[in-house]
C-alpha positions as a Markdown table, in Angstrom:
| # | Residue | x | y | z |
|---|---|---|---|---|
| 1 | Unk | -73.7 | 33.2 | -112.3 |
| 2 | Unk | -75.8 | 36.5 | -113.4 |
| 3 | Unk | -73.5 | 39.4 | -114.4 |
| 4 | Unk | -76.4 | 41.5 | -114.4 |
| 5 | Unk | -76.4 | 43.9 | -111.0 |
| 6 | Unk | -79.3 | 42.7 | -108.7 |
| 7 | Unk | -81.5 | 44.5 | -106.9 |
| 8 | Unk | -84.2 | 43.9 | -103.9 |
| 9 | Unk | -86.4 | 45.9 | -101.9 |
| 10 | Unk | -88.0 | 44.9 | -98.4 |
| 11 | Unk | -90.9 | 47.1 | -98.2 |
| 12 | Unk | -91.1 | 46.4 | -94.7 |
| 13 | Unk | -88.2 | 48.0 | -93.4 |
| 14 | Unk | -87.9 | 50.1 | -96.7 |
| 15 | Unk | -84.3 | 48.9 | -97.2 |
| 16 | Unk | -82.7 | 48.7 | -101.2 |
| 17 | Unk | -80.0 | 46.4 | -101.5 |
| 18 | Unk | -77.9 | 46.6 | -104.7 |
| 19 | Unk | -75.7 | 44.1 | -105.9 |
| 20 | Unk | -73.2 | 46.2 | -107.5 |
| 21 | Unk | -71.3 | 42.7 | -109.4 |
| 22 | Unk | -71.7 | 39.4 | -108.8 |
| 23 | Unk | -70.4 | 37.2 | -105.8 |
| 24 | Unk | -66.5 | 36.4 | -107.1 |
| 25 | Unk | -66.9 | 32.6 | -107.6 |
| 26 | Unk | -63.2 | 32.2 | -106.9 |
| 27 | Unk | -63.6 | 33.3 | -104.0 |
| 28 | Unk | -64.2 | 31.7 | -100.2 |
| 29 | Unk | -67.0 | 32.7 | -98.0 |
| 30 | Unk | -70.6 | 32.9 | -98.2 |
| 31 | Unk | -72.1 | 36.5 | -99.7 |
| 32 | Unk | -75.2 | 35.9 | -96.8 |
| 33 | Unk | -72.3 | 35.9 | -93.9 |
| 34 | Unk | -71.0 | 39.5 | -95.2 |
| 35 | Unk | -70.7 | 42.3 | -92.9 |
| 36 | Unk | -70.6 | 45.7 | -93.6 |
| 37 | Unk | -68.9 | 49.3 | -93.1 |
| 38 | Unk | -70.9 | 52.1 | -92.4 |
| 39 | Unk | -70.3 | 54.5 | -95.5 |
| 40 | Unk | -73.1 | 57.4 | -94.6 |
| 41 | Unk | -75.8 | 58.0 | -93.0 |
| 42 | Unk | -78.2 | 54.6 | -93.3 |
| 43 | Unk | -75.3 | 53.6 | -95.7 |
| 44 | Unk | -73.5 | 50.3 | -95.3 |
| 45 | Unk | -71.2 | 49.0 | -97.8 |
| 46 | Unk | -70.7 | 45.1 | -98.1 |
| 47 | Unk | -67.7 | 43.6 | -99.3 |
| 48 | Unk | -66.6 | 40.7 | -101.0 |
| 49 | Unk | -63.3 | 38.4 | -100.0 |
| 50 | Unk | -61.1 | 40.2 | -102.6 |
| 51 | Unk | -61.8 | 43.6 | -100.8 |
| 52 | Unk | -63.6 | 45.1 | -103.6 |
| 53 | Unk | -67.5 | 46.4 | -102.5 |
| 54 | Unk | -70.3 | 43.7 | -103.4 |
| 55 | Unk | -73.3 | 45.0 | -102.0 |
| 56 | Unk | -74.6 | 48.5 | -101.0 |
| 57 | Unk | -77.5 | 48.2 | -98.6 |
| 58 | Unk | -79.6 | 51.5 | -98.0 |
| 59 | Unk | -82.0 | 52.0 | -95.3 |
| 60 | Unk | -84.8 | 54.2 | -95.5 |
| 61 | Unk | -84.0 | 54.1 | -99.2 |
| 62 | Unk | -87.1 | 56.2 | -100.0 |
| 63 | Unk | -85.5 | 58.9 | -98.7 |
| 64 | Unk | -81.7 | 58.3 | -99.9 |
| 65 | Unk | -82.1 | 59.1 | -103.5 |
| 66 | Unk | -78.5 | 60.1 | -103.6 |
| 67 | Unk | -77.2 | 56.8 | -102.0 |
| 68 | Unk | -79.8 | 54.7 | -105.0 |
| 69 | Unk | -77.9 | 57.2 | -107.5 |
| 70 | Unk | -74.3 | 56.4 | -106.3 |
| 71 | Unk | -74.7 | 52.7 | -106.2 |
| 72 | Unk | -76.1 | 52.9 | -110.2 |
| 73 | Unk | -73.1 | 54.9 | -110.9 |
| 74 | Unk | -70.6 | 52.5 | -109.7 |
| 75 | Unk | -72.3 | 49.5 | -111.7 |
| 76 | Unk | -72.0 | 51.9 | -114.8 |
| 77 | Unk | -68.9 | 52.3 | -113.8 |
| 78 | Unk | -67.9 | 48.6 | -113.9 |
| 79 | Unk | -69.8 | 47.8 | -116.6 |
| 80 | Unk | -68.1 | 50.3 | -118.6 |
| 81 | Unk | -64.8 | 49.3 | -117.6 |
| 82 | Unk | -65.4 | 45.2 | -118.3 |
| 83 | Unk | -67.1 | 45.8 | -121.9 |
């Protein structure tokens, strides 16, 4: 699998969804079934089977910059940390 973060935008509804890490491979379930916490406003946080977040999906991203910063943070964060 891709250890590179992805990232998609549906123009449409003007929704960012981040991959923060890959889907654990280890792990049961499928990363399309995922539900999500609400985490702020238009804000919901996806997580994988081990608990840790997977996926942040912003709506209305174009006017989140803050949420778009946050979720780059965290992948620096986890790169830095698995380098």
């Amino acid at each position: 699998m891709n250890p590179d973060p992805v990232i998609r935008y549906f123009p449409e509804t003007d929704t960012l969804a981040i991959e923060l890490r890959p889907w654990p491979t280890a792990q049961d379930g499928d990363p399309n079934e995922t539900g999500g916490q609400d985490a702020g406003e238009d804000l919901v946080i996806h997580y994988a089977p081990d608990g840790d977040p997977w996926l942040w999906e912003i709506e209305h991203a174009s006017a989140h910059p803050e949420h778009i910063t946050a979720a780059l943070g965290q992948i620096r964060n986890r790169w830095r940390t698995t380098a």
